[in-house]
TORVO-77171 format. One record per atom (N, C-alpha, C): atom name; x, z, y. Coordinates in nm, 4 decimals. Last residue first. Layout:
N
('CA' (X Z Y)) ...
***
This chain:
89
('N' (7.4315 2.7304 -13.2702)) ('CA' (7.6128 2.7204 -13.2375)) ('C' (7.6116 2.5565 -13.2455)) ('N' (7.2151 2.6988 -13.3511)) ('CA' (7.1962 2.6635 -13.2443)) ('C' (7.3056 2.6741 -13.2048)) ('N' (7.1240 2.7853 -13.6023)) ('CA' (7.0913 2.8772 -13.4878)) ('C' (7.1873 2.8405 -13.3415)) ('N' (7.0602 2.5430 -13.7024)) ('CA' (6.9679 2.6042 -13.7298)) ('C' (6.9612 2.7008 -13.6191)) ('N' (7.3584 2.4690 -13.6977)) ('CA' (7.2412 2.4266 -13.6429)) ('C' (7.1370 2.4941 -13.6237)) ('N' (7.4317 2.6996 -13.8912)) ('CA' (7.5213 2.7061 -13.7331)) ('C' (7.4399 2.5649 -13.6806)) ('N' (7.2851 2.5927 -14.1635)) ('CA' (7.2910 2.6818 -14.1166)) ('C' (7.3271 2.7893 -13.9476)) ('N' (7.4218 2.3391 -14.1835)) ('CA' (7.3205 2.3550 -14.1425)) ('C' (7.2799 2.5016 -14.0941)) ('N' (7.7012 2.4253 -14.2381)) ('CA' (7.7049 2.3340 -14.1235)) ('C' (7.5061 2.3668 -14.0919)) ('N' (7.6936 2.5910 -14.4561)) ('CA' (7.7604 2.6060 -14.3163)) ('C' (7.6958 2.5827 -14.1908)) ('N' (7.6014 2.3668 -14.6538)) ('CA' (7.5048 2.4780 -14.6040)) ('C' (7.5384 2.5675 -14.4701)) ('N' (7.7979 2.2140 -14.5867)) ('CA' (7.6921 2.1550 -14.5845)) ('C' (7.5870 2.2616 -14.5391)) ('N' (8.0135 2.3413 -14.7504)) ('CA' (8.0515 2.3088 -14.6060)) ('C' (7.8785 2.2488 -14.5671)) ('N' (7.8820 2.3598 -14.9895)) ('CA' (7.9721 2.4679 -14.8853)) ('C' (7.9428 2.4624 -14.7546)) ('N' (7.8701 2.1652 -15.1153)) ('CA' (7.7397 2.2213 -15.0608)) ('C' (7.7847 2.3646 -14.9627)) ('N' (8.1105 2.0525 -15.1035)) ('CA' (8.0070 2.0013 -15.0267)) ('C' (7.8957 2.0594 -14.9982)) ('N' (8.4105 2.1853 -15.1987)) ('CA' (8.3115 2.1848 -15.2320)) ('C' (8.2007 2.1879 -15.0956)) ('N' (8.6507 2.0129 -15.1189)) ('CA' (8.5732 2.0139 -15.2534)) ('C' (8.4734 2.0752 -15.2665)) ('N' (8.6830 2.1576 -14.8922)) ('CA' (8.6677 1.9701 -14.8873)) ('C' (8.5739 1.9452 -15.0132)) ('N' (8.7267 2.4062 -14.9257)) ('CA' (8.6220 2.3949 -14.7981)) ('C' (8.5910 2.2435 -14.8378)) ('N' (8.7951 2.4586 -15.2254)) ('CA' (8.8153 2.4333 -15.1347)) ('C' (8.7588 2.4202 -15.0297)) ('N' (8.7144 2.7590 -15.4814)) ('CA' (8.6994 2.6285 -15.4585)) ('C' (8.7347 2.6231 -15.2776)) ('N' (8.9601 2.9839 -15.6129)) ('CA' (8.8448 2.9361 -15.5894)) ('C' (8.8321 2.8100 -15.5132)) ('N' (9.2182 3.0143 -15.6911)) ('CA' (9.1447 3.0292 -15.7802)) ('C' (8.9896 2.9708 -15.7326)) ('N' (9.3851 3.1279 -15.5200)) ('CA' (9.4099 2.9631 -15.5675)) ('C' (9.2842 2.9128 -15.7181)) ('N' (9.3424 3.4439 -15.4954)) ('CA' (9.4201 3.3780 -15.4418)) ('C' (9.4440 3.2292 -15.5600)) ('N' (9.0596 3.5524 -15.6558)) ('CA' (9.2199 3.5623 -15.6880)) ('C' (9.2481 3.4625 -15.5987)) ('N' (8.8086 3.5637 -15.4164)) ('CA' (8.8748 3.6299 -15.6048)) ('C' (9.0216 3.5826 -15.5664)) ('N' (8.4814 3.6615 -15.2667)) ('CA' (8.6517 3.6037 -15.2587)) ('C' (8.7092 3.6816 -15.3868)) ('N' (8.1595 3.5286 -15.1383)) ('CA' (8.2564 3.5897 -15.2506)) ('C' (8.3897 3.5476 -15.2214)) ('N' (7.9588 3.5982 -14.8522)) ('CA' (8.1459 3.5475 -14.8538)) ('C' (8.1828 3.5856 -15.0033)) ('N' (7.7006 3.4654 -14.6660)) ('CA' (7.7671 3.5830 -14.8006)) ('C' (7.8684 3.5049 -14.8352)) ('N' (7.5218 3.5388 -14.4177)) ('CA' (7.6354 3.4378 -14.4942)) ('C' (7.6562 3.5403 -14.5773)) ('N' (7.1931 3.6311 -14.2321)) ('CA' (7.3461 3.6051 -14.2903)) ('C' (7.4002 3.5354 -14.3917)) ('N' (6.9855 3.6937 -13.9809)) ('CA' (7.0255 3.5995 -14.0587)) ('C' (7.1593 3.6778 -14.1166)) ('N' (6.6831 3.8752 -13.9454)) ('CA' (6.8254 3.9200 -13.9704)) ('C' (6.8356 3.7751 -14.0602)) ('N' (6.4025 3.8065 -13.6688)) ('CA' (6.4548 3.8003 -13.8178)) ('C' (6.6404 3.7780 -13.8392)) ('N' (6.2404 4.1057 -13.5066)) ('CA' (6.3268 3.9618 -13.5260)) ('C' (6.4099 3.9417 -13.6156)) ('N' (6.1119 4.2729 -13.5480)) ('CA' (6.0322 4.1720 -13.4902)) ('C' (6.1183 4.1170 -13.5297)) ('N' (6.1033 4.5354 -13.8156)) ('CA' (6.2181 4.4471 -13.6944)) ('C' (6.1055 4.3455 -13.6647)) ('N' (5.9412 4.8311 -13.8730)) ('CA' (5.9399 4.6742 -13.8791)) ('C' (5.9704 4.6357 -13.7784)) ('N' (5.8760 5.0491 -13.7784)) ('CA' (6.0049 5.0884 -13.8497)) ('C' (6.0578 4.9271 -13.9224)) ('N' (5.5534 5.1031 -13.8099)) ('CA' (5.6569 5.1080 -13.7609)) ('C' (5.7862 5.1010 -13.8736)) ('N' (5.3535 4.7453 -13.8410)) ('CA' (5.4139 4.8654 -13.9012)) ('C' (5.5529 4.9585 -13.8281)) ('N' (5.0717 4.6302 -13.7075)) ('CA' (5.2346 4.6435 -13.6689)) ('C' (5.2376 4.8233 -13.7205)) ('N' (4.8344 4.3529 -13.7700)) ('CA' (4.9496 4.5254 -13.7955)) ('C' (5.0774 4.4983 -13.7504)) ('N' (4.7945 4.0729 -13.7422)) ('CA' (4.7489 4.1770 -13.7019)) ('C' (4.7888 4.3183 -13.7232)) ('N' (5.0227 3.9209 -13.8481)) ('CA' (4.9999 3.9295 -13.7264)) ('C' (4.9070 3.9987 -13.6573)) ('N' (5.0383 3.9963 -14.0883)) ('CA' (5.1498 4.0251 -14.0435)) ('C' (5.1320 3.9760 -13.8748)) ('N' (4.8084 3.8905 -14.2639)) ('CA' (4.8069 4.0181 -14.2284)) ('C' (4.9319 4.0815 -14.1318)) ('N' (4.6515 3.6196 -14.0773)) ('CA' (4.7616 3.6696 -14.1165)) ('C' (4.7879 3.8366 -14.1142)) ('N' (4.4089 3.4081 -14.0075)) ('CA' (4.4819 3.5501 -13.9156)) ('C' (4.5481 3.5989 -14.0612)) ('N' (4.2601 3.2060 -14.1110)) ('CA' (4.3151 3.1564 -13.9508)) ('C' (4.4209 3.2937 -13.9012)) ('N' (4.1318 3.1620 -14.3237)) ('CA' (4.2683 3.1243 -14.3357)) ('C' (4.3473 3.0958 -14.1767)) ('N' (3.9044 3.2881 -14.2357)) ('CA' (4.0091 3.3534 -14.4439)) ('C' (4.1270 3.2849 -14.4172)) ('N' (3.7663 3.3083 -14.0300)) ('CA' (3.8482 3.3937 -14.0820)) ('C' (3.9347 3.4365 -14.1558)) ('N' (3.5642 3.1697 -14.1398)) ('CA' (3.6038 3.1236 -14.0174)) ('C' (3.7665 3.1697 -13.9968)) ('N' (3.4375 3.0312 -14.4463)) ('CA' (3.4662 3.1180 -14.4031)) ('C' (3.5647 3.1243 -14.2583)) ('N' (3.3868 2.8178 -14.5903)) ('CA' (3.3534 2.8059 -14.4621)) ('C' (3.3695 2.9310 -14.3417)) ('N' (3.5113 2.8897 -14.8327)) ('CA' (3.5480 2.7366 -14.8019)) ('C' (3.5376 2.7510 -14.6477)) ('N' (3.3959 3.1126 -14.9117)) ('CA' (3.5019 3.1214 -14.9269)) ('C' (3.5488 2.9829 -14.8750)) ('N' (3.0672 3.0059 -14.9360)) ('CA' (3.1026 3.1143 -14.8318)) ('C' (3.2793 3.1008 -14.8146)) ('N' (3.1154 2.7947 -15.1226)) ('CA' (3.0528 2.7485 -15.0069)) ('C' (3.0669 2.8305 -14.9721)) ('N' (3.1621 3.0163 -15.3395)) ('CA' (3.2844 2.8848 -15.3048)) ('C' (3.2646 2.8667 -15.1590)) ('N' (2.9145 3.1361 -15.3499)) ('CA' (3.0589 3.2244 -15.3339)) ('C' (3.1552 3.0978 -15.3024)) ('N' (2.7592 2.9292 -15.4375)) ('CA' (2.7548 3.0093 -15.2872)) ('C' (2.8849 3.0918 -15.3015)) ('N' (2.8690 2.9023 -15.6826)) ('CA' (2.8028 2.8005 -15.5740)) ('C' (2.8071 2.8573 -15.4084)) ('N' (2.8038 3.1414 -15.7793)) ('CA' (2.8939 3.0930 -15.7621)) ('C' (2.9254 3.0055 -15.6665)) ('N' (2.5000 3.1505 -15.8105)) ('CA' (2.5986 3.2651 -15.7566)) ('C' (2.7299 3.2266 -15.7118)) ('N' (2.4378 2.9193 -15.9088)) ('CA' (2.3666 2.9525 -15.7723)) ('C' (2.4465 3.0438 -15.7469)) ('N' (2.4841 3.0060 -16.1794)) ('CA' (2.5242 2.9399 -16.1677)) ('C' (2.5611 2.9001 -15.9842)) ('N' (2.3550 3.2480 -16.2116)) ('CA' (2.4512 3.2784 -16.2349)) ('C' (2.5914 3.1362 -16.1531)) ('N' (2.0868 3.1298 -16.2156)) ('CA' (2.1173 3.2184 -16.0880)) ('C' (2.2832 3.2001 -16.1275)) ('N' (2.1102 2.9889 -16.4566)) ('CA' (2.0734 2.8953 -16.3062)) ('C' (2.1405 2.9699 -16.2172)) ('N' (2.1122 3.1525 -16.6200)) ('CA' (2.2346 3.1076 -16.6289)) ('C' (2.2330 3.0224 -16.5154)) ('N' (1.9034 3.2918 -16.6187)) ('CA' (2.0212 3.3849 -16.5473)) ('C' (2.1552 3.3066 -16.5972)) ('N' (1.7126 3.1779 -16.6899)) ('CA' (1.7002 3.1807 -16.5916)) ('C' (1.8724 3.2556 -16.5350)) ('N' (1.8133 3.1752 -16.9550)) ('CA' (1.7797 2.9698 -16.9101)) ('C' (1.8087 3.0251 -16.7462)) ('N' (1.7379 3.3949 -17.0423)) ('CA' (1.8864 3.3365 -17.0473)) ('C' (1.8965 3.2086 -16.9538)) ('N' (1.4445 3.3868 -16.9972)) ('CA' (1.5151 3.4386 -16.9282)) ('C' (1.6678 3.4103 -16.9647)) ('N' (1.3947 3.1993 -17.1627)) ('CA' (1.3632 3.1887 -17.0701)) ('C' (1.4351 3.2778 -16.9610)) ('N' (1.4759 3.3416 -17.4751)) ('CA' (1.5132 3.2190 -17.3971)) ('C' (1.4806 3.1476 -17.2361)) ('N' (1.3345 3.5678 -17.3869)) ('CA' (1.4819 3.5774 -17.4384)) ('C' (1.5512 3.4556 -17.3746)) ('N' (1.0711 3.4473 -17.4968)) ('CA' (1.0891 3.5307 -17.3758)) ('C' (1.2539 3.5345 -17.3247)) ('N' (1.0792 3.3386 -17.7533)) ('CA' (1.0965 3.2366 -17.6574)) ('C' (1.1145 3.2919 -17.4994)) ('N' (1.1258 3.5591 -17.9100)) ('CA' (1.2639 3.4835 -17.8452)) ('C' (1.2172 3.3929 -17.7385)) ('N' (0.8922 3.7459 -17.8592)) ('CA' (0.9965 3.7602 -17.7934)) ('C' (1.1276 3.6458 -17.7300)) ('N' (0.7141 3.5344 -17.9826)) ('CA' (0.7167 3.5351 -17.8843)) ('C' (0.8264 3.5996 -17.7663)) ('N' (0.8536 3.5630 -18.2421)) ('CA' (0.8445 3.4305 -18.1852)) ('C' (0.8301 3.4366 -18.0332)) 
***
């Protein structure tokens, strides 16, 4: 009898702390100054890493009359077009 009610007191107690543990792990991870202001890619520099970023186009080509038109197809000419904005042609 006396054990459980010991048992129970202490479960009671390590479900408060347990609870208090967390609590504070959020409130540290929320106010943290650091967790969302520096980037691992702006503090290292790996060698053999380009600073500047490689654009390109990818060209499939098949049978002569077989594939789609520059008019007919819109997301073609669309992604083109944004794309030669983007870098400023």
């Amino acid at each position: 009898m006396i054990g459980t009610a010991i048992q129970n007191v202490f479960a009671a107690i390590l479900r408060r702390f347990s609870v208090a543990l967390m609590v504070v792990v959020v409130v540290v991870s929320w106010t943290s100054p650091g967790a969302s202001q520096s980037r691992i890619k702006d503090i290292i520099d790996i060698e053999g890493i380009r600073e500047n970023l490689l654009v390109g186009y990818g060209l499939v080509v098949g049978l002569n009359g077989t594939g789609d038109d520059i008019d007919s197809a819109v997301f073609t000419k669309e992604s083109l077009k944004g794309m030669l904005e983007r870098l400023g042609v």
